[in-house]
C-alpha positions as CSV (number, residue, x, y, z in Angstrom):
1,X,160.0,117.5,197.2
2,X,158.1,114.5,198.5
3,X,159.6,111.3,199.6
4,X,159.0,108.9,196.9
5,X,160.3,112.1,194.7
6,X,163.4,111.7,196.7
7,X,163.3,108.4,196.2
8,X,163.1,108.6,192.6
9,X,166.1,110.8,192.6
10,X,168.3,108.3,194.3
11,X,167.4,105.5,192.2
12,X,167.8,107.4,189.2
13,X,171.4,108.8,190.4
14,X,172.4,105.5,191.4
15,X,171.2,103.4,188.3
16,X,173.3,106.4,186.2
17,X,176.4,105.6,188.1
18,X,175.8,101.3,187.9
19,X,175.2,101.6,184.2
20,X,178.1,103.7,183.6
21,X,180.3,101.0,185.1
22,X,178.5,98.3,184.0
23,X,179.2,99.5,180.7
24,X,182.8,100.3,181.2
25,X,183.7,96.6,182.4
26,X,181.6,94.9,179.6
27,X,183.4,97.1,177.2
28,X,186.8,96.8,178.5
29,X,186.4,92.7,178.5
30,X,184.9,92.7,174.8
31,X,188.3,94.7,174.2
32,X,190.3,92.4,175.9
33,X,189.0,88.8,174.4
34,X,188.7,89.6,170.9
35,X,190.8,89.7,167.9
36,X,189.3,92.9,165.6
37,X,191.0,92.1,162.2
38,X,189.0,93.6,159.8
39,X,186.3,96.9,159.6
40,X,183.4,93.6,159.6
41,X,185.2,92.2,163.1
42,X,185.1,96.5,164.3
43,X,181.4,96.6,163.4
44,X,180.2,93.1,165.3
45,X,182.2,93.6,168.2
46,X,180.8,96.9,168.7
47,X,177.3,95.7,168.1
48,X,177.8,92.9,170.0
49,X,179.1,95.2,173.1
50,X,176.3,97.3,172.4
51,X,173.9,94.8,173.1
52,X,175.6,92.8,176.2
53,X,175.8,96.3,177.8
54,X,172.6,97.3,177.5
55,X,171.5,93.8,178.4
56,X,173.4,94.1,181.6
57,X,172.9,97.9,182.4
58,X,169.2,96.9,182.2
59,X,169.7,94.0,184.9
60,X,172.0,96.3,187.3
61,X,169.2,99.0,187.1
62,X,167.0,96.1,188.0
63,X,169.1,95.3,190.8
64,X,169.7,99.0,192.1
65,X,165.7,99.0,192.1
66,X,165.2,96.1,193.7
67,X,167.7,96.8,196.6
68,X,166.6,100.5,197.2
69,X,163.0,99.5,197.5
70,X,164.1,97.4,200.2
71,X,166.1,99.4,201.6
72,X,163.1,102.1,202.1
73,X,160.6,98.9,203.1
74,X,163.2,98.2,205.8
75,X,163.6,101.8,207.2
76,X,159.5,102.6,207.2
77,X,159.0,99.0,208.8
78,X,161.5,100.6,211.5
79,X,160.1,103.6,212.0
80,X,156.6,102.6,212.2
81,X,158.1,100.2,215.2
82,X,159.4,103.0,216.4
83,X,156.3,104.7,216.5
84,X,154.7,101.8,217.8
85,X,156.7,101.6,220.7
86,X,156.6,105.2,221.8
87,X,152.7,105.4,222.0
């Protein structure tokens, strides 16, 4: 497996895990501010929490992306200095 396989694996592991909790909290605070009255209400409150999930599980993965590429930019920087210094 090469490294930006590895890579891949850890982003994808890690965006699995943020969007299943990003999901959870939009879903339990949707559930906890509204009043569901009628089958209608049930329908656009799901709908709605459909969408602000997947609007937010799209920003997390983003995020996760974003903050694993520089993690892996920070640790080659490294070891090329290390490198660098040794020669």
């Amino acid at each position: 497996m090469t490294t930006s396989e590895k890579i891949n694996l850890a982003k994808f592991g890690i965006n699995l895990i943020s969007t299943i909790g990003v999901s959870k909290v939009v879903r339990d605070i949707i559930s906890n501010n509204t009043n569901v009255e009628t089958t209608a209400d049930a329908v656009k409150v799901w709908a709605g929490s459909f969408v602000i999930g997947g609007m937010v599980a799209e920003q997390a993965s983003d995020h996760v992306n974003r903050r694993v590429d520089g993690a892996v930019a920070w640790y080659e920087n490294r070891k090329s200095q290390d490198n660098t210094s040794n020669e």
